[in-house]
N, CA and C atoms as an extended XYZ file, in Angstrom:
474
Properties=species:S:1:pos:R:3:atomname:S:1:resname:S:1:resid:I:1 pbc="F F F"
N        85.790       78.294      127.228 N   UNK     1
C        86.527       77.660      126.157 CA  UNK     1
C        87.731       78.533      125.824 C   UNK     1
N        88.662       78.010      125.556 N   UNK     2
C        90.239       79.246      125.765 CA  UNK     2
C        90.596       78.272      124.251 C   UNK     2
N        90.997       79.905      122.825 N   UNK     3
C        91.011       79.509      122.143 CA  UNK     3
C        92.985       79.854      122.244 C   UNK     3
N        93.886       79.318      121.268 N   UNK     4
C        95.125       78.897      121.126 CA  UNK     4
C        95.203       79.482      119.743 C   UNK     4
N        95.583       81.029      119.922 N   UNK     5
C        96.150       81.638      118.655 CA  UNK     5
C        97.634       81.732      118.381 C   UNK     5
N        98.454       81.089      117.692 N   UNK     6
C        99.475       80.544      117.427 CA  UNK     6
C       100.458       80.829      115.979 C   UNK     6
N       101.196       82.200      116.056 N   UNK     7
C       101.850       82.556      114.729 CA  UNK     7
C       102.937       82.217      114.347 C   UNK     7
N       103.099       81.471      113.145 N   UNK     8
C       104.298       80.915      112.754 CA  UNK     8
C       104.588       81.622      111.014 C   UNK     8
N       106.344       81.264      110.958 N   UNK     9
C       106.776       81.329      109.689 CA  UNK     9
C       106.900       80.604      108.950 C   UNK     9
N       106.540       80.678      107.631 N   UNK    10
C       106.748       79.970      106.991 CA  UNK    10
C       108.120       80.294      105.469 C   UNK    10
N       109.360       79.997      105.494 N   UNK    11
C       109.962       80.086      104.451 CA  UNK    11
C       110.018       79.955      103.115 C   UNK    11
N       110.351       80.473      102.507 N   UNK    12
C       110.536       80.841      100.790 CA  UNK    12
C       110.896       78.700      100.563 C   UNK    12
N       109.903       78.287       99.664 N   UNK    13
C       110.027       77.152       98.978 CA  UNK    13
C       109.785       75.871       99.881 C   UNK    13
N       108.723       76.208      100.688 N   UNK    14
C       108.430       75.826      101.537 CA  UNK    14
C       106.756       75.553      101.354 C   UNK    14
N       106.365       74.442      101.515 N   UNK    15
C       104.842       73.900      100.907 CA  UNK    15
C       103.899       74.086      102.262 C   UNK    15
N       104.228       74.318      103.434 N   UNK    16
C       103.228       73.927      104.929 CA  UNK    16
C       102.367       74.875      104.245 C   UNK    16
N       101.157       74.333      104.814 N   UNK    17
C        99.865       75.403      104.746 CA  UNK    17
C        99.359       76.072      103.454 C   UNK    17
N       100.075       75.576      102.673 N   UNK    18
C        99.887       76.299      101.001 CA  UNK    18
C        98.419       75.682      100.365 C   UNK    18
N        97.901       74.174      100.774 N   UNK    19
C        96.738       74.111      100.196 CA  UNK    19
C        95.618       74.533      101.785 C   UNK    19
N        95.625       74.815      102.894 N   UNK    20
C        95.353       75.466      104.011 CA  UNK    20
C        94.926       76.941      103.481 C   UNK    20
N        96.094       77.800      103.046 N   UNK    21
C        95.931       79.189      102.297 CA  UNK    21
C        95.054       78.935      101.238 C   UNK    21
N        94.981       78.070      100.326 N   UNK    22
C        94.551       78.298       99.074 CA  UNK    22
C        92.837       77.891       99.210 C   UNK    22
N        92.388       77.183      100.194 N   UNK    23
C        91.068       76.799      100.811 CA  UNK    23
C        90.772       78.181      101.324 C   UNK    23
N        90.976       78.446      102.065 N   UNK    24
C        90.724       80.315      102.473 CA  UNK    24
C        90.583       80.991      101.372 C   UNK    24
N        91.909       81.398      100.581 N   UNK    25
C        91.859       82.488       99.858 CA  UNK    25
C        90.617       82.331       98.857 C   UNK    25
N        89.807       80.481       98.370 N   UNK    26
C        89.168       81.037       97.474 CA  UNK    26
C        87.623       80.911       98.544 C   UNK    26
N        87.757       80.389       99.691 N   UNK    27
C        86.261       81.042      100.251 CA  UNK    27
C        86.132       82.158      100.182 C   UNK    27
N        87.588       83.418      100.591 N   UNK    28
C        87.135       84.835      100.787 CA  UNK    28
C        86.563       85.286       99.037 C   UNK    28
N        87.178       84.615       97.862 N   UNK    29
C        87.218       84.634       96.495 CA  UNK    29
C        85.666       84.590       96.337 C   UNK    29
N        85.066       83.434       96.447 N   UNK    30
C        83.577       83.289       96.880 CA  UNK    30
C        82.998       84.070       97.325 C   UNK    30
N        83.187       84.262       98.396 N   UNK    31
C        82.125       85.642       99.100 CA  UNK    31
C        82.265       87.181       99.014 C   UNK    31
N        83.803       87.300       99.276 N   UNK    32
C        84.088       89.008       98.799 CA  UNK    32
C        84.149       89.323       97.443 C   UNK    32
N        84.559       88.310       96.485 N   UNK    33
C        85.031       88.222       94.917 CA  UNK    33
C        86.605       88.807       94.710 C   UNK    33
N        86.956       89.013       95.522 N   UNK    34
C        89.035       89.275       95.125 CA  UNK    34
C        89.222       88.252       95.369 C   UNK    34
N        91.065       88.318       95.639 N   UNK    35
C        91.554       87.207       95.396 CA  UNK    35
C        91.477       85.871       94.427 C   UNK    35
N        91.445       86.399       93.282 N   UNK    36
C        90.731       85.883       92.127 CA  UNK    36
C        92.107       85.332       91.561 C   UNK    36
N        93.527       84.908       91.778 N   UNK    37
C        94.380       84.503       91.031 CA  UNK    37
C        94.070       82.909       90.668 C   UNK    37
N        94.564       82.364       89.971 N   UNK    38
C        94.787       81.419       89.707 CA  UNK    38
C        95.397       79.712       90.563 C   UNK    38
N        95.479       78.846       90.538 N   UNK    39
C        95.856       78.239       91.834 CA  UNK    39
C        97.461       78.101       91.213 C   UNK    39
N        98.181       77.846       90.009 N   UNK    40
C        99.213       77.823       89.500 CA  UNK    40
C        99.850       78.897       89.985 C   UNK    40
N        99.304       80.587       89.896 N   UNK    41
C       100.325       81.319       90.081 CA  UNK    41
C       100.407       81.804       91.411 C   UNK    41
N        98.868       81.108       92.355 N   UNK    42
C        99.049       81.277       93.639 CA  UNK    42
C        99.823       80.345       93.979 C   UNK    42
N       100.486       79.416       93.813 N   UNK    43
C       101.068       78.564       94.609 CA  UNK    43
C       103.169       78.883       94.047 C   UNK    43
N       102.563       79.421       93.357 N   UNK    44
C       103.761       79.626       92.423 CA  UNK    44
C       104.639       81.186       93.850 C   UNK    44
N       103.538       81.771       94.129 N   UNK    45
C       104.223       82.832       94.776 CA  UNK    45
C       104.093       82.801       95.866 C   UNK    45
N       103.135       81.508       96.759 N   UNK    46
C       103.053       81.121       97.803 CA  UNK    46
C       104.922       80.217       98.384 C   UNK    46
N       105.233       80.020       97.253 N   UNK    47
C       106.439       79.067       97.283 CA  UNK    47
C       107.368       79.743       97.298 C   UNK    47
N       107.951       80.969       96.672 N   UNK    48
C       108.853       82.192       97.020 CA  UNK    48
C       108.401       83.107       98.014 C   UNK    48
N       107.605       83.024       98.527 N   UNK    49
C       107.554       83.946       99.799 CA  UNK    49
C       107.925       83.367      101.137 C   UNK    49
N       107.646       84.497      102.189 N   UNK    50
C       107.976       84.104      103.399 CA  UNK    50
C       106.844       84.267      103.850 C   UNK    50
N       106.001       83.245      104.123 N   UNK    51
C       104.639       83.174      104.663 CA  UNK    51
C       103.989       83.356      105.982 C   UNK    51
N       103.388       84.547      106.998 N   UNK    52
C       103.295       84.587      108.102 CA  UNK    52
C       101.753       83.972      108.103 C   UNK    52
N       101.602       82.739      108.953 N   UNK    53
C       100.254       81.984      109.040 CA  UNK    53
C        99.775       82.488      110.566 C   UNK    53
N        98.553       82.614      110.878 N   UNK    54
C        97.978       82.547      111.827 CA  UNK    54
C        97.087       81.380      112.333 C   UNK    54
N        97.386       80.278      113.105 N   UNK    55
C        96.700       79.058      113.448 CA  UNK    55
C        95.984       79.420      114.695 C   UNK    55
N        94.619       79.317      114.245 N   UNK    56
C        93.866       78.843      115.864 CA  UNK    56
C        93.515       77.369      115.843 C   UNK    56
N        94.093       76.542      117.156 N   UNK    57
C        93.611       75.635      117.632 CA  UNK    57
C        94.343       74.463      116.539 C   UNK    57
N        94.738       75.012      115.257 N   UNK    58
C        95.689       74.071      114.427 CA  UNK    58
C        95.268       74.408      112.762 C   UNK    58
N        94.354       75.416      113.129 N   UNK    59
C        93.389       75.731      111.887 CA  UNK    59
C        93.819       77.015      111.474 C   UNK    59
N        94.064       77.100      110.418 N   UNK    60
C        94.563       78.253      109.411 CA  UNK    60
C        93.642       79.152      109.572 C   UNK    60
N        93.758       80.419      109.737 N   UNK    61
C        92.824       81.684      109.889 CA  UNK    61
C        92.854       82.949      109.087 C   UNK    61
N        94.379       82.959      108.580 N   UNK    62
C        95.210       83.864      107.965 CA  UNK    62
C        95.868       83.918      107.609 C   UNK    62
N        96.129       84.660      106.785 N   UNK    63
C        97.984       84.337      106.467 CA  UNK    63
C        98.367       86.124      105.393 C   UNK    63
N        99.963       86.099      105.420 N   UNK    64
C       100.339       87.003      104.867 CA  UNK    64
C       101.467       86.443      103.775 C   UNK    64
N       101.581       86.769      102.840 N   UNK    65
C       102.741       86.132      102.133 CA  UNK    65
C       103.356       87.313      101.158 C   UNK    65
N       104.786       87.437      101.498 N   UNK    66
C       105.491       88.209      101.609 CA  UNK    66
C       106.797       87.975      100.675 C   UNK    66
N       107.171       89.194       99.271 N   UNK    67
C       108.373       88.843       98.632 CA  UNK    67
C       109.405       89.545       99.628 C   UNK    67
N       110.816       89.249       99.026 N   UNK    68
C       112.109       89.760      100.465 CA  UNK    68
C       112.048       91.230       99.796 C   UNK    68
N       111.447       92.079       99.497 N   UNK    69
C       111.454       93.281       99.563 CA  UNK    69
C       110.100       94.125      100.104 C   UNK    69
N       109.249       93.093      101.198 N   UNK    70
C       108.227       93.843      101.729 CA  UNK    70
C       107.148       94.060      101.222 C   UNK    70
N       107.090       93.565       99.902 N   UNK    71
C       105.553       93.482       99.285 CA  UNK    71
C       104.285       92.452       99.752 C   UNK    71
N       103.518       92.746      100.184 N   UNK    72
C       102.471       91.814       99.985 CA  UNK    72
C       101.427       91.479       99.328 C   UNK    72
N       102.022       89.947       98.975 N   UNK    73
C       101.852       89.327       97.861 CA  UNK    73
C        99.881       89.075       98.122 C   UNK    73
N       100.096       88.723       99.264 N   UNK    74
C        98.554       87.865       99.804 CA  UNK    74
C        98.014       88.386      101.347 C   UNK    74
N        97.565       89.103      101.890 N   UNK    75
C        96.902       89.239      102.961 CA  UNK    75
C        95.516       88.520      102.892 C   UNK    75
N        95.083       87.901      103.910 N   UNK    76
C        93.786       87.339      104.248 CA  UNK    76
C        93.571       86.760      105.491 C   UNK    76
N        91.978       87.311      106.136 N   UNK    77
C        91.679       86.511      107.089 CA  UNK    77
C        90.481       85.856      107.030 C   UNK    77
N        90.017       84.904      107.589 N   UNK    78
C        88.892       84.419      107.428 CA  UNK    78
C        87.800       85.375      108.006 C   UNK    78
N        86.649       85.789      107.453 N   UNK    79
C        85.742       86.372      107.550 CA  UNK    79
C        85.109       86.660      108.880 C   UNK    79
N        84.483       85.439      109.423 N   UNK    80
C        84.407       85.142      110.479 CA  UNK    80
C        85.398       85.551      111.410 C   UNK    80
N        86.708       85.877      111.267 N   UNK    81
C        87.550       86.719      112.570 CA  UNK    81
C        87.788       87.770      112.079 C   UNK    81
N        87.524       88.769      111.048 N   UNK    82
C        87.555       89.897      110.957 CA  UNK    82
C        87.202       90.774      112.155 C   UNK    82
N        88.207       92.149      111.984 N   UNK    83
C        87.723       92.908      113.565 CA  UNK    83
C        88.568       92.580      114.441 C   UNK    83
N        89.314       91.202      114.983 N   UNK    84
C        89.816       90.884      115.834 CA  UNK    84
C        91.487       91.144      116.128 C   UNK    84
N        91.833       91.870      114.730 N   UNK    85
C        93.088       92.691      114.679 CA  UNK    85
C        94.169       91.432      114.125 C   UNK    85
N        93.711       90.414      113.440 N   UNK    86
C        94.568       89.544      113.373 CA  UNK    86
C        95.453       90.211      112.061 C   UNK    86
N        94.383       90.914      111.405 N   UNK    87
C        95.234       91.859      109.566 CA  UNK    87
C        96.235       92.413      109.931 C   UNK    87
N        95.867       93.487      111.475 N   UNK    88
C        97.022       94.685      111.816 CA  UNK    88
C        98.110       93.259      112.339 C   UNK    88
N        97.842       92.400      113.120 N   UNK    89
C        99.056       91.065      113.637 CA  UNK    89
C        99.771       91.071      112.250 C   UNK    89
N        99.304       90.554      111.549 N   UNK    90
C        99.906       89.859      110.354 CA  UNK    90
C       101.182       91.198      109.865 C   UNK    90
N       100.085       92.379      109.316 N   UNK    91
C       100.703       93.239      108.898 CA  UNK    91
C       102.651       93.879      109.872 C   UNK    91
N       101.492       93.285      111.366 N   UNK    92
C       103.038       93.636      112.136 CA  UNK    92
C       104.336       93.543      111.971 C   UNK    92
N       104.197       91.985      111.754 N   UNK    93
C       105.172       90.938      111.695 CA  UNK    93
C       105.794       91.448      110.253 C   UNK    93
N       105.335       91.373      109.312 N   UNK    94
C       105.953       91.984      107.921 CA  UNK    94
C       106.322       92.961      108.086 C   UNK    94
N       106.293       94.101      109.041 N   UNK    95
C       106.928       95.432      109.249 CA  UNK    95
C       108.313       95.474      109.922 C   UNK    95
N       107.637       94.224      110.526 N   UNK    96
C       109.388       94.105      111.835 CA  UNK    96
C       110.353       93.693      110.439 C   UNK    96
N       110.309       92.907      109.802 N   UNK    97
C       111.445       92.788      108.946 CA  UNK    97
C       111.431       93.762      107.364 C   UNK    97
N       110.791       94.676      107.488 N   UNK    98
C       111.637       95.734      106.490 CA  UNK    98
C       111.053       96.870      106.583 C   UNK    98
N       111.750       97.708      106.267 N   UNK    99
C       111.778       99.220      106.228 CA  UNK    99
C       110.496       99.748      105.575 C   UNK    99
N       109.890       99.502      104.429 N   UNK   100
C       108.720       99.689      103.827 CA  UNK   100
C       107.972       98.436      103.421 C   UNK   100
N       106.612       98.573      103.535 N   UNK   101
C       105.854       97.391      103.468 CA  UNK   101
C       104.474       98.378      101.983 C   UNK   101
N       104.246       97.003      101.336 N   UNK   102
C       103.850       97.570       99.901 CA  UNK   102
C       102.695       96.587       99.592 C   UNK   102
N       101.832       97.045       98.610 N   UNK   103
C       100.949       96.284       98.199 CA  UNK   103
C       100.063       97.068       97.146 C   UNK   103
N        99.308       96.088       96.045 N   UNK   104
C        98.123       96.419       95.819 CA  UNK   104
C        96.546       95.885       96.678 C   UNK   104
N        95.922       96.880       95.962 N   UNK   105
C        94.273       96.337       96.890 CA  UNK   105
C        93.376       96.996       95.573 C   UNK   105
N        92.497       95.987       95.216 N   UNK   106
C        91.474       96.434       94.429 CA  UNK   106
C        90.998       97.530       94.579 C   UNK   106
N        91.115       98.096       93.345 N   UNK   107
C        90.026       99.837       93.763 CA  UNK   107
C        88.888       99.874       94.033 C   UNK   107
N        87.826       98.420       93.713 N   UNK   108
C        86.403       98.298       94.277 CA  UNK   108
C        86.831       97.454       95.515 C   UNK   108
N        87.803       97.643       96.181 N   UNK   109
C        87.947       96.795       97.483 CA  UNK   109
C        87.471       97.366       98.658 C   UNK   109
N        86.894       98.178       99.238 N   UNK   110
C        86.358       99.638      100.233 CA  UNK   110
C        87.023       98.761      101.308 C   UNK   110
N        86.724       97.886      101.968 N   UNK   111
C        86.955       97.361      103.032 CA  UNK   111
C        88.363       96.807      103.033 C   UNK   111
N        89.452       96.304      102.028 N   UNK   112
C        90.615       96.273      102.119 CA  UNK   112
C        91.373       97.645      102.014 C   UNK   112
N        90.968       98.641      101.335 N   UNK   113
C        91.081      100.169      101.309 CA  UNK   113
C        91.622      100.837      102.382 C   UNK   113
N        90.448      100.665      103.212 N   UNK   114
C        90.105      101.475      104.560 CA  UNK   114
C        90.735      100.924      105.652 C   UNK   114
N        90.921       99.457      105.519 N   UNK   115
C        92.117       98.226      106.396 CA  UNK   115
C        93.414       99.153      106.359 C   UNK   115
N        93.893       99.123      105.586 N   UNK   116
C        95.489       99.655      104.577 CA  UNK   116
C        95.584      101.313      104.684 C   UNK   116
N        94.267      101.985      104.845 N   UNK   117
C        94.207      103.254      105.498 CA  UNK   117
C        94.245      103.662      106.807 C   UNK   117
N        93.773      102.764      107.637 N   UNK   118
C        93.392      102.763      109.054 CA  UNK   118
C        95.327      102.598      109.852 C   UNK   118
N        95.582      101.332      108.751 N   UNK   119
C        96.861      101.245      108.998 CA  UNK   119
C        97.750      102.318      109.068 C   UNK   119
N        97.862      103.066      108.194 N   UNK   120
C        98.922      104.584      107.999 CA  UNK   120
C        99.515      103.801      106.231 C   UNK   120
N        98.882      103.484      105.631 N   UNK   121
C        99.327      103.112      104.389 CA  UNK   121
C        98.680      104.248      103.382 C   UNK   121
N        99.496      104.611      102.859 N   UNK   122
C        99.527      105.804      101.928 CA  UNK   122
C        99.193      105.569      100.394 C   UNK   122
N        98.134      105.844       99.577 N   UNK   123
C        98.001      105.572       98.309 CA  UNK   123
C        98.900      106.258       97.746 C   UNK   123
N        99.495      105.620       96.846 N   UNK   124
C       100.830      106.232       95.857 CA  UNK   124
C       100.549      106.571       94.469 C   UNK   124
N        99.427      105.373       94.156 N   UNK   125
C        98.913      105.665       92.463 CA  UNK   125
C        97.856      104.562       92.087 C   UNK   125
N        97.030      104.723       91.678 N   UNK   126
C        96.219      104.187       91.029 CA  UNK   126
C        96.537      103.270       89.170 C   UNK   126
N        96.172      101.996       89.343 N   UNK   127
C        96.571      101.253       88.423 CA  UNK   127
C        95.240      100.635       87.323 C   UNK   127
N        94.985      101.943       86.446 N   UNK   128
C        93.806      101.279       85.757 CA  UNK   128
C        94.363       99.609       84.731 C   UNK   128
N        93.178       98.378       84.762 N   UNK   129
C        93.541       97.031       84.425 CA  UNK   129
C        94.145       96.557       85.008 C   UNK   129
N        94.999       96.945       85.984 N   UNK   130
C        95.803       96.125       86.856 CA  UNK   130
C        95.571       94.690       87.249 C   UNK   130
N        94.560       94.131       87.292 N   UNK   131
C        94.022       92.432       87.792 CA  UNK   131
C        93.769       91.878       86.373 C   UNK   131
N        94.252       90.756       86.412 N   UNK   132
C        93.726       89.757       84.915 CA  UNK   132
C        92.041       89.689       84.037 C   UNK   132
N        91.568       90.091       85.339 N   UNK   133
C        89.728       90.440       84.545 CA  UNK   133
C        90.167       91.928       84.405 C   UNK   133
N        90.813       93.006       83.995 N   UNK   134
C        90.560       94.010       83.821 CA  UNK   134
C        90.222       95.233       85.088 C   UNK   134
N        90.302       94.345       86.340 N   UNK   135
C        90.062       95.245       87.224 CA  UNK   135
C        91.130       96.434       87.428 C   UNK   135
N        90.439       97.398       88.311 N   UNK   136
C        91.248       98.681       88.707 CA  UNK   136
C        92.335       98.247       90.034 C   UNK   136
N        93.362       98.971       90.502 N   UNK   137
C        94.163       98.635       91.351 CA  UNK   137
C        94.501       99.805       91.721 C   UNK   137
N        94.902       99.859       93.465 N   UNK   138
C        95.912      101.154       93.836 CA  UNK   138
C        96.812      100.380       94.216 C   UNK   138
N        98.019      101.009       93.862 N   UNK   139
C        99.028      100.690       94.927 CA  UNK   139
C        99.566      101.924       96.204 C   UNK   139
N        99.761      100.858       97.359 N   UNK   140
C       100.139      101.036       98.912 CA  UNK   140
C       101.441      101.114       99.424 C   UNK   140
N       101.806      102.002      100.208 N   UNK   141
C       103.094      101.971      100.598 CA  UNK   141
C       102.528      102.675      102.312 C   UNK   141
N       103.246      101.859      103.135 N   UNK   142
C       103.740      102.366      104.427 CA  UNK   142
C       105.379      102.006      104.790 C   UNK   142
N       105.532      103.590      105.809 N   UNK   143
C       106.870      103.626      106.115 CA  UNK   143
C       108.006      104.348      105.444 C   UNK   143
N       107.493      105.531      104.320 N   UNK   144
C       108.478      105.985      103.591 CA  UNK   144
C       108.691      107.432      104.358 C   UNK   144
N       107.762      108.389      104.272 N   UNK   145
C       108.022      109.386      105.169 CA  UNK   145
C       108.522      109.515      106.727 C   UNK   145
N       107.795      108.948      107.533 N   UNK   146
C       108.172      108.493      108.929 CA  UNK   146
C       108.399      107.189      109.103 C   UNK   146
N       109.502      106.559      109.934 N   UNK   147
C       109.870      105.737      110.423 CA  UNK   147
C       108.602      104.543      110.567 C   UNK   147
N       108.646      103.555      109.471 N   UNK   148
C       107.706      102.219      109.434 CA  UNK   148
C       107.072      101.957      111.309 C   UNK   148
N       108.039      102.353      111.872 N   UNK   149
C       107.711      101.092      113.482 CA  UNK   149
C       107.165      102.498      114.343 C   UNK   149
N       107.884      103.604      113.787 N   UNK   150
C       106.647      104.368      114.494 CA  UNK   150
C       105.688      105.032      113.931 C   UNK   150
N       105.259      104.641      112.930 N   UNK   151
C       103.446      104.503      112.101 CA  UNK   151
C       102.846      103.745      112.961 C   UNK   151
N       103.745      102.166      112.921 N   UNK   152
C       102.792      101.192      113.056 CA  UNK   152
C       102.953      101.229      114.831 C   UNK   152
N       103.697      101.981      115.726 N   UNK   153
C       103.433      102.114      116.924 CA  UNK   153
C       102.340      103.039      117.280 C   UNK   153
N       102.418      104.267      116.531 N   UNK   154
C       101.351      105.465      116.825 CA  UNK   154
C        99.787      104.638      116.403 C   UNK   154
N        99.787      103.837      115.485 N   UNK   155
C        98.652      102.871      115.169 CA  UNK   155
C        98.115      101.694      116.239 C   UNK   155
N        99.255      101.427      116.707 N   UNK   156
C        98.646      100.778      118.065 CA  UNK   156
C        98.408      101.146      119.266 C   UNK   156
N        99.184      102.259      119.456 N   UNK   157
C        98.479      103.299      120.393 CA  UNK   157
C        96.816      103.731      120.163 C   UNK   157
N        96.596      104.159      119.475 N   UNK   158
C        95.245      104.700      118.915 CA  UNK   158
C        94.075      103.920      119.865 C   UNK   158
């Protein structure tokens, strides 16, 4: 069986795949418990970003959604393909277009943590309340000390 993994963009104010993303983001919501926003202000920042989707076979798997200064807004993959490097894909593609790539990740997140560590992403500071329930937050930065593309090259070497 030969599966058809297929990455596309999606532009700022642009609706494809936004209720696709929002079916994902709240299964992972369900089972991991992040991704806990709202569907108003997820769709709200799903619509100003530049959205990198990952389709297998025509089916949404992932996605990254991205403001024009390299933040990410939304990383997610479906559970079931975790491991398969589609996070480091995603993460790629957001590196090729800017110089530093940024984010928060829950401080009880271990497994988005260690994703964003494995990467060469550098904790910068810790954000006590940071999430609307009161949760803890770090924020992430790769690409400020050494050259973004050769982090994320020495990372794919590995």
């Amino acid at each position: 069986m030969s599966v058809n993994i297929d990455v596309q963009c999606v532009g700022p104010g642009n609706d494809d795949y936004l209720d696709a993303a929002w079916r994902l983001k709240e299964r992972i919501r369900r089972t991991d418990g992040v991704l806990k926003q709202r569907r108003g202000f997820f769709s709200d920042a799903y619509r100003r970003s530049t959205v990198h989707v990952l389709l297998e076979d025509g089916e949404l798997i992932g996605f990254a959604a991205v403001r024009r200064d390299g933040y990410i807004l939304f990383l997610a993959v479906a559970a079931e393909r975790r491991g398969e490097g589609f996070g480091q894909q995603l993460v790629a593609r957001v590196a090729q277009d800017h110089d530093t790539v940024t984010c928060h990740a829950r401080a009880s997140n271990e497994q988005a943590l260690g994703f964003y560590e494995r990467m060469g992403f550098d904790i910068k500071r810790r954000i006590d309340n940071y999430y609307e329930d009161s949760g803890d937050a770090y924020y992430l930065k790769l690409g400020e000390e050494s050259g973004i593309t050769q982090r994320l090259s020495e990372f794919m070497r590995r």
